[in-house]
PDBQT receptor file of N, H, CA, C and O in Angstrom, charges set to zero:
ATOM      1  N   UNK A   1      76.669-110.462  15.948  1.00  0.00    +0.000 N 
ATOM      2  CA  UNK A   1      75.887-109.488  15.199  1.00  0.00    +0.000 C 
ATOM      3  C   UNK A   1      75.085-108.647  16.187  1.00  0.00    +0.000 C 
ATOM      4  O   UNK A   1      74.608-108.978  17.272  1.00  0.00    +0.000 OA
ATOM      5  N   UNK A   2      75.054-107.521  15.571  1.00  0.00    +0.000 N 
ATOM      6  H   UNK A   2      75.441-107.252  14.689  1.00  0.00    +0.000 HD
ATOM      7  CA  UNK A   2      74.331-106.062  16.664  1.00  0.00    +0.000 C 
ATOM      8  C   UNK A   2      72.980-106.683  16.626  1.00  0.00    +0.000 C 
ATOM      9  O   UNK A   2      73.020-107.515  15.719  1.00  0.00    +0.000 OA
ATOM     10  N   UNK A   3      71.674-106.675  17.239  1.00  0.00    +0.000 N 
ATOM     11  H   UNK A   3      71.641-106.000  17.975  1.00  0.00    +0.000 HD
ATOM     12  CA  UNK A   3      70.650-107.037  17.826  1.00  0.00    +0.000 C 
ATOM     13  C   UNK A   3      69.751-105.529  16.269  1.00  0.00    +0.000 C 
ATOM     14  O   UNK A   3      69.629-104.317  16.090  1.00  0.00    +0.000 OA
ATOM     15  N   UNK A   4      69.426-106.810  15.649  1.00  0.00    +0.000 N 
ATOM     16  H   UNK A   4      69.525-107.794  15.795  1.00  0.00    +0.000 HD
ATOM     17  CA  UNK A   4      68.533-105.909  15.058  1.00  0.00    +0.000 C 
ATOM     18  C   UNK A   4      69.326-105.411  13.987  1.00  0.00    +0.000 C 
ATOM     19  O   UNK A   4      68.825-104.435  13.428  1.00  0.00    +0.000 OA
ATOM     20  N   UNK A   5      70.757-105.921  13.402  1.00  0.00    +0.000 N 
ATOM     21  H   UNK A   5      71.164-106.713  13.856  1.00  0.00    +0.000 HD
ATOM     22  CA  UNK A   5      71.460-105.475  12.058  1.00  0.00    +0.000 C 
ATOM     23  C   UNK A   5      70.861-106.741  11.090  1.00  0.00    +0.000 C 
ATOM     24  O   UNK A   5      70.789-107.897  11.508  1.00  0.00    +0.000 OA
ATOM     25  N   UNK A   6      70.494-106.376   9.894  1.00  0.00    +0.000 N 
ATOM     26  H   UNK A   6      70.551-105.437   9.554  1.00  0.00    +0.000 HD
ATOM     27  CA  UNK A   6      69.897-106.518   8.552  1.00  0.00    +0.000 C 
ATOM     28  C   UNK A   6      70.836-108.332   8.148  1.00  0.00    +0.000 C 
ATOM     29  O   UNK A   6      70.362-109.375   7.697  1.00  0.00    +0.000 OA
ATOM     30  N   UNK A   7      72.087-108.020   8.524  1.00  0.00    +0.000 N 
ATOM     31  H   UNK A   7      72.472-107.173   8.890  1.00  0.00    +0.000 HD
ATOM     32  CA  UNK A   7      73.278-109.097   8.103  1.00  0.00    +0.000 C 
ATOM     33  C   UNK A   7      74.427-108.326   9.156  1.00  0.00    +0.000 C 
ATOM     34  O   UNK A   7      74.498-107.157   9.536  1.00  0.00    +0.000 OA
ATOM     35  N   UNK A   8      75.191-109.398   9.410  1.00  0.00    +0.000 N 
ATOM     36  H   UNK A   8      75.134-110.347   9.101  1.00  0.00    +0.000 HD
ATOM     37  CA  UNK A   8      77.071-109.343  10.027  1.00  0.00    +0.000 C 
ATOM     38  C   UNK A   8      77.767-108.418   9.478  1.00  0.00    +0.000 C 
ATOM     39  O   UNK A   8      78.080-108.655   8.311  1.00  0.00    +0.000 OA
ATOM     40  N   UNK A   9      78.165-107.318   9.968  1.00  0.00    +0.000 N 
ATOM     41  H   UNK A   9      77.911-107.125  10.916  1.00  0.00    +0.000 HD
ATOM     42  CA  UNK A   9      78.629-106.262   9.779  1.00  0.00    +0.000 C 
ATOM     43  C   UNK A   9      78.262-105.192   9.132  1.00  0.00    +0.000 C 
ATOM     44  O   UNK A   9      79.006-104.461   8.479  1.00  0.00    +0.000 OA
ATOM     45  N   UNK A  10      76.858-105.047   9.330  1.00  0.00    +0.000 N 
ATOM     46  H   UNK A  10      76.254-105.641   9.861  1.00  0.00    +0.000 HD
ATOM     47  CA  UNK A  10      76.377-104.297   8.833  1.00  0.00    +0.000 C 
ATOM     48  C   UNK A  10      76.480-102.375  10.039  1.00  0.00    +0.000 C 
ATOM     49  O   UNK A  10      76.341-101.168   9.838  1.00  0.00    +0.000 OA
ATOM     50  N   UNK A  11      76.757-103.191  11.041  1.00  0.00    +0.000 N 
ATOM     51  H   UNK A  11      76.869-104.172  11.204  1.00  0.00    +0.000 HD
ATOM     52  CA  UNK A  11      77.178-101.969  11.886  1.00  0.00    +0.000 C 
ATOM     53  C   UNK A  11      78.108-100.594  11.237  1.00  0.00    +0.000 C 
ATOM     54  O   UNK A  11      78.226 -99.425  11.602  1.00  0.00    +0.000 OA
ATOM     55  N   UNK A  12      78.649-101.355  10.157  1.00  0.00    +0.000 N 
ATOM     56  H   UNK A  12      78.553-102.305   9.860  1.00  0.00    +0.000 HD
ATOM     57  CA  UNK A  12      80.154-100.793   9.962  1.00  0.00    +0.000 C 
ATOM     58  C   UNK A  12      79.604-100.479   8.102  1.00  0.00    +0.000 C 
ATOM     59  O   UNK A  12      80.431-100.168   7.244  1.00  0.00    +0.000 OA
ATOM     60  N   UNK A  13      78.327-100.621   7.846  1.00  0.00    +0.000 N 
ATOM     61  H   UNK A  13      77.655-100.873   8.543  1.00  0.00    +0.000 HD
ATOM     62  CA  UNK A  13      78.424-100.189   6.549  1.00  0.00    +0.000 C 
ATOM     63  C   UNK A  13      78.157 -98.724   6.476  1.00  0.00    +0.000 C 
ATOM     64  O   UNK A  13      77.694 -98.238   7.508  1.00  0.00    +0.000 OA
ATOM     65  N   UNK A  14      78.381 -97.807   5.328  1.00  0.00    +0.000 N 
ATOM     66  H   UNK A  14      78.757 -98.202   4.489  1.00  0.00    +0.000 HD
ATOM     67  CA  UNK A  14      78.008 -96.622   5.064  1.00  0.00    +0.000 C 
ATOM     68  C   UNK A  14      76.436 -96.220   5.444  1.00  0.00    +0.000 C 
ATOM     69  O   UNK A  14      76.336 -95.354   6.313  1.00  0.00    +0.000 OA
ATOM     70  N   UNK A  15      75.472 -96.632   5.014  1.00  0.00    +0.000 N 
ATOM     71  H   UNK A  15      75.553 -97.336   4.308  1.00  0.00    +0.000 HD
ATOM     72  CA  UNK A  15      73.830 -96.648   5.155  1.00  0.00    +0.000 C 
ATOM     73  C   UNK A  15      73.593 -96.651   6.614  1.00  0.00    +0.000 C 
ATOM     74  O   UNK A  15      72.709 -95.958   7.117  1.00  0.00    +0.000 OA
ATOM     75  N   UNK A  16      74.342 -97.390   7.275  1.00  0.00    +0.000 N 
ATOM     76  H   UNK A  16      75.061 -97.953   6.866  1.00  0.00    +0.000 HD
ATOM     77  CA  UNK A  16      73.703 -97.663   8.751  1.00  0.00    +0.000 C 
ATOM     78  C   UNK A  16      74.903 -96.374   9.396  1.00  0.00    +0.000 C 
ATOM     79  O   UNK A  16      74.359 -95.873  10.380  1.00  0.00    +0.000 OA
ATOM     80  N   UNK A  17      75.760 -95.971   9.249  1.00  0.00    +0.000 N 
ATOM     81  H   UNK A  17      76.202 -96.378   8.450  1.00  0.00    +0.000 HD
ATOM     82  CA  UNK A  17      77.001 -94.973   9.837  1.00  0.00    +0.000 C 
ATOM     83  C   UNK A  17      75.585 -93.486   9.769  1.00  0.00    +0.000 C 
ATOM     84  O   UNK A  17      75.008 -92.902  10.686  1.00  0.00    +0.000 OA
ATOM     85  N   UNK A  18      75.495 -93.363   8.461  1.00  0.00    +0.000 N 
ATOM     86  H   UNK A  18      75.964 -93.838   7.716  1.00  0.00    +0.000 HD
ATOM     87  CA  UNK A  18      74.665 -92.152   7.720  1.00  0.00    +0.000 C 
ATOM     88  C   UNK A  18      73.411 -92.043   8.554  1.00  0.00    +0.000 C 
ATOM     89  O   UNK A  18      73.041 -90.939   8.953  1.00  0.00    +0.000 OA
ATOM     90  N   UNK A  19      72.628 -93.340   8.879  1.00  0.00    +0.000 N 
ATOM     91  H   UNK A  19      72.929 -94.237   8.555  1.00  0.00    +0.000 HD
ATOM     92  CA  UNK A  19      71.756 -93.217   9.198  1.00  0.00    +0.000 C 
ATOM     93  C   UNK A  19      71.777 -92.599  10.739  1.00  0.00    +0.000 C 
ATOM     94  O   UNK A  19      70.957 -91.758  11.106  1.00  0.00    +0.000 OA
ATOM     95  N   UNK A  20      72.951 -93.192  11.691  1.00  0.00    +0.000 N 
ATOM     96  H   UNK A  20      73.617 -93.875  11.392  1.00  0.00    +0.000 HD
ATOM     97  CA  UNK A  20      72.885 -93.175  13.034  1.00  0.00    +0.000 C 
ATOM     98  C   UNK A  20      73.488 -92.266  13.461  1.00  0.00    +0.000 C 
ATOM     99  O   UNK A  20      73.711 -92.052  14.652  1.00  0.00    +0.000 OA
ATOM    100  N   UNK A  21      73.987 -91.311  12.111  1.00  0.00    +0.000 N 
ATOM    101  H   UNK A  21      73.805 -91.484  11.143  1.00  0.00    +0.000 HD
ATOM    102  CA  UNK A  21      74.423 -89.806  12.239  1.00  0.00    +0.000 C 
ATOM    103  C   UNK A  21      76.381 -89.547  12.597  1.00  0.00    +0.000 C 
ATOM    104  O   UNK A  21      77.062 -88.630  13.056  1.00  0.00    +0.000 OA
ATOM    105  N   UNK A  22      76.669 -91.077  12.014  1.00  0.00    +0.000 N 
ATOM    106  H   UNK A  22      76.115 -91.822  11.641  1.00  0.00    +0.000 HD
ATOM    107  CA  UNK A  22      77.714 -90.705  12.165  1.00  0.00    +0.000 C 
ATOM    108  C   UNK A  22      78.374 -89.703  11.470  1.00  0.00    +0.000 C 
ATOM    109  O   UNK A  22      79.059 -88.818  11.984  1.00  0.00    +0.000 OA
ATOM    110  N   UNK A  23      78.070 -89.924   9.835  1.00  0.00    +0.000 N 
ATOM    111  H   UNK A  23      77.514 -90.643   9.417  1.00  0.00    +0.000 HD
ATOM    112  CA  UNK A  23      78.483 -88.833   9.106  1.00  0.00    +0.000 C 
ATOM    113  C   UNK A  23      78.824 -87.145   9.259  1.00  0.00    +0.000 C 
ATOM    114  O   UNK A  23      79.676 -86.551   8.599  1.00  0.00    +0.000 OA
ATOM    115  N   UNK A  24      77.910 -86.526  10.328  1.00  0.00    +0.000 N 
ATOM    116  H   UNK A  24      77.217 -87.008  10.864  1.00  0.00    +0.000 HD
ATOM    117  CA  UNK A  24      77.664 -85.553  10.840  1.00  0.00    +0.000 C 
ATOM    118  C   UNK A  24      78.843 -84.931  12.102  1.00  0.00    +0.000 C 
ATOM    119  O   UNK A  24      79.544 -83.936  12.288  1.00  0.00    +0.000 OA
ATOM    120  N   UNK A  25      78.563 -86.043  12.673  1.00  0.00    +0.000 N 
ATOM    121  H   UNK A  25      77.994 -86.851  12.522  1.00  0.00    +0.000 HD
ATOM    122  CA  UNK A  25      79.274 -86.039  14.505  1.00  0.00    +0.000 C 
ATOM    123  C   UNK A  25      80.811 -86.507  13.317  1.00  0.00    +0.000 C 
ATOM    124  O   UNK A  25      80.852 -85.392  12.797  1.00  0.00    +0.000 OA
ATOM    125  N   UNK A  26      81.603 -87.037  12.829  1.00  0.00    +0.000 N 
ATOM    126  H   UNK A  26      81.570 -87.942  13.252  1.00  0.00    +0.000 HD
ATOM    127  CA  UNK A  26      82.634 -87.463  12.790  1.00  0.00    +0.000 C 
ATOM    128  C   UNK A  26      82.770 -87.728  11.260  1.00  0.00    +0.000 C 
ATOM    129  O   UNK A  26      82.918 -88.821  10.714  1.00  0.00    +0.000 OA
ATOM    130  N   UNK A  27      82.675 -86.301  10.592  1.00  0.00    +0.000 N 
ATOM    131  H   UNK A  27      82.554 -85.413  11.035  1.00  0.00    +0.000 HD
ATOM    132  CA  UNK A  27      82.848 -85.596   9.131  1.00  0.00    +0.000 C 
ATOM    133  C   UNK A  27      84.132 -86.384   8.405  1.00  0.00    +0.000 C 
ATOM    134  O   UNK A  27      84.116 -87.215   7.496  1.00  0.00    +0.000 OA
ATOM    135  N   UNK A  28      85.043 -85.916   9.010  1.00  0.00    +0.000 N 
ATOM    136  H   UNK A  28      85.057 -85.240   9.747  1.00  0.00    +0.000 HD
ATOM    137  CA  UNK A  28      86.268 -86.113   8.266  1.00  0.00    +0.000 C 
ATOM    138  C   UNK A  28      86.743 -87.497   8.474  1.00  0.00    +0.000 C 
ATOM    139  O   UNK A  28      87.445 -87.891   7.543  1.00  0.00    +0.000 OA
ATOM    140  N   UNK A  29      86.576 -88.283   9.356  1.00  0.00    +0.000 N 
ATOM    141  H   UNK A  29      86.006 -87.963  10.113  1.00  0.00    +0.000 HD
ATOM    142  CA  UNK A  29      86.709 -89.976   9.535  1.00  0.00    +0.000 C 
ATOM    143  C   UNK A  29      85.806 -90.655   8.569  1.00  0.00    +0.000 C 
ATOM    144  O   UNK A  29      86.151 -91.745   8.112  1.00  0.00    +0.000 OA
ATOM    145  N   UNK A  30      84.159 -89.854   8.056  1.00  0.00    +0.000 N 
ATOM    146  H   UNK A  30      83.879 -88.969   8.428  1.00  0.00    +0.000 HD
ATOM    147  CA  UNK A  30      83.371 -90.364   6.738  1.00  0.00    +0.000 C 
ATOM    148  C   UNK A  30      84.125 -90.281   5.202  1.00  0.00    +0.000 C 
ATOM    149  O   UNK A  30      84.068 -91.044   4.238  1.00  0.00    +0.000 OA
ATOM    150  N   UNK A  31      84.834 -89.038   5.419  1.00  0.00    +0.000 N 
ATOM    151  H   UNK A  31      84.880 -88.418   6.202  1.00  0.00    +0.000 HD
ATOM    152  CA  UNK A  31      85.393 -89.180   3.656  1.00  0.00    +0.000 C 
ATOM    153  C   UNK A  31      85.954 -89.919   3.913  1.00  0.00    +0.000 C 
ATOM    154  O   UNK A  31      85.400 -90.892   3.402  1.00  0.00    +0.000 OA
ATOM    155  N   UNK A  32      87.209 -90.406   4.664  1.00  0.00    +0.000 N 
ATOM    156  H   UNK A  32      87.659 -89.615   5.079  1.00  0.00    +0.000 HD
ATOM    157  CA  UNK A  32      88.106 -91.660   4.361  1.00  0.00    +0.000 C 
ATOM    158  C   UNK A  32      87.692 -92.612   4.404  1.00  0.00    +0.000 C 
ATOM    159  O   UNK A  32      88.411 -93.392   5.028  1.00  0.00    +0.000 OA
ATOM    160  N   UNK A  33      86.680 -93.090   3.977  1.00  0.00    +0.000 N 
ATOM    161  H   UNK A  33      86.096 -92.457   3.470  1.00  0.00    +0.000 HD
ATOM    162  CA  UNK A  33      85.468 -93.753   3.876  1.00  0.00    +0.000 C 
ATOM    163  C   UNK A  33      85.324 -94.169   2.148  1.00  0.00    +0.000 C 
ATOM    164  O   UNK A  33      85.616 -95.193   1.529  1.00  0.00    +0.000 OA
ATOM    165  N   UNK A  34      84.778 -92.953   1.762  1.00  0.00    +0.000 N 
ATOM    166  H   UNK A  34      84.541 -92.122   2.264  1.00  0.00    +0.000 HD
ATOM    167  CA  UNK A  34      84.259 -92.135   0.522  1.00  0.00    +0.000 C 
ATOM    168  C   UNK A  34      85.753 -92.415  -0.452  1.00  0.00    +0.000 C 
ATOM    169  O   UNK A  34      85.820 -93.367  -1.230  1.00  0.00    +0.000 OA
ATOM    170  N   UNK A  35      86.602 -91.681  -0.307  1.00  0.00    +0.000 N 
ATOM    171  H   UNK A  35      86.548 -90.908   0.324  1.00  0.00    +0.000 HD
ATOM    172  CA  UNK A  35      87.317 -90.503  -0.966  1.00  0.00    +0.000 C 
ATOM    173  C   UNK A  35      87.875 -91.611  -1.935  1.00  0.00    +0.000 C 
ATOM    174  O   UNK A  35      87.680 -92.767  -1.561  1.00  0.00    +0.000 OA
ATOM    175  N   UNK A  36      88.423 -91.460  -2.915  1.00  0.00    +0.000 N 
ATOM    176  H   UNK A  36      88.581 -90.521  -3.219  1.00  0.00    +0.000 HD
ATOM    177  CA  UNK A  36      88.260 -92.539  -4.379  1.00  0.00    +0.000 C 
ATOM    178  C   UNK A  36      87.712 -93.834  -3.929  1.00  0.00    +0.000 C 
ATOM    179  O   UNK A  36      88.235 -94.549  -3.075  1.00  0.00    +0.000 OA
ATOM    180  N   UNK A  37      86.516 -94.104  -4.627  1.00  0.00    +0.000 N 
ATOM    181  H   UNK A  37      86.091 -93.523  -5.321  1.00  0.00    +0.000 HD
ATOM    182  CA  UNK A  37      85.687 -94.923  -4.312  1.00  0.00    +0.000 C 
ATOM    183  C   UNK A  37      85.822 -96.094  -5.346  1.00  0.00    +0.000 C 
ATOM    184  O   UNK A  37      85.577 -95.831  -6.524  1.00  0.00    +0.000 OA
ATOM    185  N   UNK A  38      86.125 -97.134  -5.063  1.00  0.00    +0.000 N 
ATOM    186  H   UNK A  38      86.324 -97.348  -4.106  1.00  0.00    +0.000 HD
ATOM    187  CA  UNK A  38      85.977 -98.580  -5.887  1.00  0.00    +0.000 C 
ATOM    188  C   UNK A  38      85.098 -99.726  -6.139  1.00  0.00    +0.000 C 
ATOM    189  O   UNK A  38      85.136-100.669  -6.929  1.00  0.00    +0.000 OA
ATOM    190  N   UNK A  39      83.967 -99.189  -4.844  1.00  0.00    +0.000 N 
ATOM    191  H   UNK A  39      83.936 -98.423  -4.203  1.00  0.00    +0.000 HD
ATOM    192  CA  UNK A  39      82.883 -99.989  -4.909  1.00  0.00    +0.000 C 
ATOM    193  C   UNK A  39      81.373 -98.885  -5.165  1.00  0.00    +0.000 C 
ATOM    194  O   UNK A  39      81.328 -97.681  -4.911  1.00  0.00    +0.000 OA
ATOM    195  N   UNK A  40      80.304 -99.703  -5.706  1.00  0.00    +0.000 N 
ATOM    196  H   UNK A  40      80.341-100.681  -5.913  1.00  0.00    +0.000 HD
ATOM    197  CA  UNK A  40      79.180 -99.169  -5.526  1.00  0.00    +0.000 C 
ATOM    198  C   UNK A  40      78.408-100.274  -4.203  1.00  0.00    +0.000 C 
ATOM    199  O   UNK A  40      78.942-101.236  -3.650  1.00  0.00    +0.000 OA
ATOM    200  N   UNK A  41      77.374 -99.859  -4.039  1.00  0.00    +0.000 N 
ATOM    201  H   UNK A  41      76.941 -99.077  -4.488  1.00  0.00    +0.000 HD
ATOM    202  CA  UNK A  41      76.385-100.631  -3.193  1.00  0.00    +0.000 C 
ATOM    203  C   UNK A  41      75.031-100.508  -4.217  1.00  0.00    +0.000 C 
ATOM    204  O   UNK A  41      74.210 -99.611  -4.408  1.00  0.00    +0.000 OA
ATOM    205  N   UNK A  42      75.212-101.794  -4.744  1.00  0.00    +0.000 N 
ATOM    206  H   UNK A  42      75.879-102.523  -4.588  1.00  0.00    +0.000 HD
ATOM    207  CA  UNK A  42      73.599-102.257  -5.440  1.00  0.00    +0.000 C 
ATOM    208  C   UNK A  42      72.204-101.943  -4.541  1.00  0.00    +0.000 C 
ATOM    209  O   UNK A  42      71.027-102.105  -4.860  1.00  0.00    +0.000 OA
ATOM    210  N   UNK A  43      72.768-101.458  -3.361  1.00  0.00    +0.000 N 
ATOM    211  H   UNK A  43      73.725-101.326  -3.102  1.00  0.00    +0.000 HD
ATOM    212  CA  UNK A  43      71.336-101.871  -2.402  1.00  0.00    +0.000 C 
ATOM    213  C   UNK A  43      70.859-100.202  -2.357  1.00  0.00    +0.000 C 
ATOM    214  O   UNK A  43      69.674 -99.920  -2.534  1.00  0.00    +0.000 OA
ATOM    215  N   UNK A  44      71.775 -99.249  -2.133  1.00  0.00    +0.000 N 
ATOM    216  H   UNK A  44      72.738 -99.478  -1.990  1.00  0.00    +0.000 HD
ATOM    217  CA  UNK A  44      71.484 -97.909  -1.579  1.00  0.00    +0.000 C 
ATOM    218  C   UNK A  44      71.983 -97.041  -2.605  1.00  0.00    +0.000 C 
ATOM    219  O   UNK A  44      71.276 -96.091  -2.941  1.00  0.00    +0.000 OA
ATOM    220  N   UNK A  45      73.350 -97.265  -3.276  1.00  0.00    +0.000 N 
ATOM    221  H   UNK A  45      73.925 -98.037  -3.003  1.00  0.00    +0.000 HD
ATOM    222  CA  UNK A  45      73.757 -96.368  -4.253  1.00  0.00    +0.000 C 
ATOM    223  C   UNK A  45      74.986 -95.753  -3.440  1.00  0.00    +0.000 C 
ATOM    224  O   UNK A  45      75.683 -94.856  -3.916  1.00  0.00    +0.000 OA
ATOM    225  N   UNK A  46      75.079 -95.995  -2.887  1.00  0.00    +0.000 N 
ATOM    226  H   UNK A  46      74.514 -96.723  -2.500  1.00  0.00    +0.000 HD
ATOM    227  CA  UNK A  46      76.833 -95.067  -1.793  1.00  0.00    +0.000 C 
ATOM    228  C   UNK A  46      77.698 -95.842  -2.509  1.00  0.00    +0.000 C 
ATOM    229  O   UNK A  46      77.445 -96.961  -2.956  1.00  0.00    +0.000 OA
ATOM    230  N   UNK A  47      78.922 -95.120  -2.634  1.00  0.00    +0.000 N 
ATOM    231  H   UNK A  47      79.127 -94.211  -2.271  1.00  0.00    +0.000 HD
ATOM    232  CA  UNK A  47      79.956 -95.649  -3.147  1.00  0.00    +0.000 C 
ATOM    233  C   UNK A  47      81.191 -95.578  -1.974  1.00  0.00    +0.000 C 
ATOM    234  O   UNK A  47      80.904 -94.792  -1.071  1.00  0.00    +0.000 OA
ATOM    235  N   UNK A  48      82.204 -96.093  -1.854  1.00  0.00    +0.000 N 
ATOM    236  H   UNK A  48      82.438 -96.730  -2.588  1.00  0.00    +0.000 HD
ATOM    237  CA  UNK A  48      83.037 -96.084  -1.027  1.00  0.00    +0.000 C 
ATOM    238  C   UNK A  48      84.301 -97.002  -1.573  1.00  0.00    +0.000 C 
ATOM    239  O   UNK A  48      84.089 -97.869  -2.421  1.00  0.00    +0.000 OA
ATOM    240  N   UNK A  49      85.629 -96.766  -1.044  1.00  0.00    +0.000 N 
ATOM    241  H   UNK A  49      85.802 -96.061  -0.355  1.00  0.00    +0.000 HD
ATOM    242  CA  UNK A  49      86.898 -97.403  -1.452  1.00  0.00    +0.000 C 
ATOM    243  C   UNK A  49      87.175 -98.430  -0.767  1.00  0.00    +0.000 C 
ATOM    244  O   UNK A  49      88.361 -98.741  -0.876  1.00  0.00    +0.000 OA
ATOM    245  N   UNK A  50      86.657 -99.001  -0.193  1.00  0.00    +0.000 N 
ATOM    246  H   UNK A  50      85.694 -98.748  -0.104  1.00  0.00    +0.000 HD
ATOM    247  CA  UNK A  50      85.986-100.376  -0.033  1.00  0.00    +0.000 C 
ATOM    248  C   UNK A  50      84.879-101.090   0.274  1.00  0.00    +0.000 C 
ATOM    249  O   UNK A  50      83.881-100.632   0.831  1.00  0.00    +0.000 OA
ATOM    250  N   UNK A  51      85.125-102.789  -0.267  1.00  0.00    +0.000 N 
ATOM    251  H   UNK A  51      85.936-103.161  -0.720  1.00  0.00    +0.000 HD
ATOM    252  CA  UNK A  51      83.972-103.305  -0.201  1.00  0.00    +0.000 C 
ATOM    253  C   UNK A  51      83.056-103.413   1.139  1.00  0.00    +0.000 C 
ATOM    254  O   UNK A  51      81.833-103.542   1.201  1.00  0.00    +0.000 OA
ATOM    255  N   UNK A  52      84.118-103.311   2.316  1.00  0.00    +0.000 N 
ATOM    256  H   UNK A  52      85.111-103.207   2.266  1.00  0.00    +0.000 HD
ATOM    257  CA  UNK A  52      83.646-103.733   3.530  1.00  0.00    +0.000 C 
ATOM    258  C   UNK A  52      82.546-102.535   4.741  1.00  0.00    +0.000 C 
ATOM    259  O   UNK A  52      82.160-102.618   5.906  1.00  0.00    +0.000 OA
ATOM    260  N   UNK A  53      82.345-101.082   3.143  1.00  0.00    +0.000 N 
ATOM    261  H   UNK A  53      82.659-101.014   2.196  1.00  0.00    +0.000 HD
ATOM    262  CA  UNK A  53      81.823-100.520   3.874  1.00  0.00    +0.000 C 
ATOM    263  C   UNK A  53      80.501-100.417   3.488  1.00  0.00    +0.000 C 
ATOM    264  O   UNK A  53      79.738 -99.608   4.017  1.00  0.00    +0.000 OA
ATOM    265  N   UNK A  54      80.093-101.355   2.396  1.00  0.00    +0.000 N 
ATOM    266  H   UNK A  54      80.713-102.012   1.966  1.00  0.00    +0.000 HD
ATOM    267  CA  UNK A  54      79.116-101.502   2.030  1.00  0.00    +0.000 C 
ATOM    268  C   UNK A  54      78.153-102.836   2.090  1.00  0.00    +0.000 C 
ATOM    269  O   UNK A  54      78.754-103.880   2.343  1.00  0.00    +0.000 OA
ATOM    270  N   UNK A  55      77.072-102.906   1.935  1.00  0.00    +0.000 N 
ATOM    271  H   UNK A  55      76.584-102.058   1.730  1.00  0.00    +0.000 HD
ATOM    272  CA  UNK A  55      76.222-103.900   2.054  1.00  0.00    +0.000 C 
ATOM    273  C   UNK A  55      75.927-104.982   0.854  1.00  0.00    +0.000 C 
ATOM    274  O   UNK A  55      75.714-106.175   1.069  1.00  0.00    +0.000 OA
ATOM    275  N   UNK A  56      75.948-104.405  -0.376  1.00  0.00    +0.000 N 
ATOM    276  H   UNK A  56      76.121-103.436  -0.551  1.00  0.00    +0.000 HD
ATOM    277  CA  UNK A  56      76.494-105.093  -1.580  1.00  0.00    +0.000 C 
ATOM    278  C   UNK A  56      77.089-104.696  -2.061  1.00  0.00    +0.000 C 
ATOM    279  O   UNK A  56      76.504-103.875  -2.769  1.00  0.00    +0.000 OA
ATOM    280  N   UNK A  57      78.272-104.685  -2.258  1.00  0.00    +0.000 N 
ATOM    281  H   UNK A  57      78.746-105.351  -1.684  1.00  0.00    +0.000 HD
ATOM    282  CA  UNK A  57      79.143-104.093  -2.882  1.00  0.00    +0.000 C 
ATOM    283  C   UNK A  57      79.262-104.337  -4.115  1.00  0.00    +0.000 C 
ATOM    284  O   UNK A  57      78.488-105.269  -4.332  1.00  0.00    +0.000 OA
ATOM    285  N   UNK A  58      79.876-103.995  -5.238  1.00  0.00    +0.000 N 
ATOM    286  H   UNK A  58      80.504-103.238  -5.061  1.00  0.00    +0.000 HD
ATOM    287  CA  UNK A  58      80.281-104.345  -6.572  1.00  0.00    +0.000 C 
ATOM    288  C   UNK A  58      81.151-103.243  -7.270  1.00  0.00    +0.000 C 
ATOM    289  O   UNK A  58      80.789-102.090  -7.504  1.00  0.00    +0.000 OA
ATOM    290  N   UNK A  59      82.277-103.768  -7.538  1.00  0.00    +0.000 N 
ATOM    291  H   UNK A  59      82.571-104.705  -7.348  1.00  0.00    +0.000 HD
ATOM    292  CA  UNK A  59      83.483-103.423  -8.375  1.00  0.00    +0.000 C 
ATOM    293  C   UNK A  59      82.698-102.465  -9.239  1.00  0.00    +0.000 C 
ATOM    294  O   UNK A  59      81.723-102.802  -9.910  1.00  0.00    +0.000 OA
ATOM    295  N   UNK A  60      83.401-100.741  -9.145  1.00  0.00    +0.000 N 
ATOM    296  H   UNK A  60      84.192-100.466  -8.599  1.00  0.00    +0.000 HD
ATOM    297  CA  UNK A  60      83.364-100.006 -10.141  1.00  0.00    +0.000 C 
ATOM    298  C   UNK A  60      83.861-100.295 -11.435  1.00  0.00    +0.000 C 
ATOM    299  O   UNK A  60      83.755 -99.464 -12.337  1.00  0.00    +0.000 OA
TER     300      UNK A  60
């Protein structure tokens, strides 16, 4: 685990990508991320087409 992540793999969730500006620097690698989305995140509200990019995830 990254020094200072919340939980294990949290490196790799949407919230922490957004935050550290990945979204910005590397646009089009974020929608495939996004783009039909199957999960929500109870914690932040991002949705994404999988669970593993979120922090709680839960089935749309």
């Amino acid at each position: 685990m990254t020094k200072n992540m919340p939980h294990p793999g949290h490196e790799k969730h949407l919230c922490h990508l957004q935050y550290n500006g990945y979204m910005n620097q590397n646009f089009e690698d974020f929608k495939k991320l996004v783009i039909n989305p199957q999960f929500i995140c109870r914690k932040c509200g991002r949705a994404a087409n999988q669970a593993s990019s979120l922090c709680q995830p839960e089935k749309l």
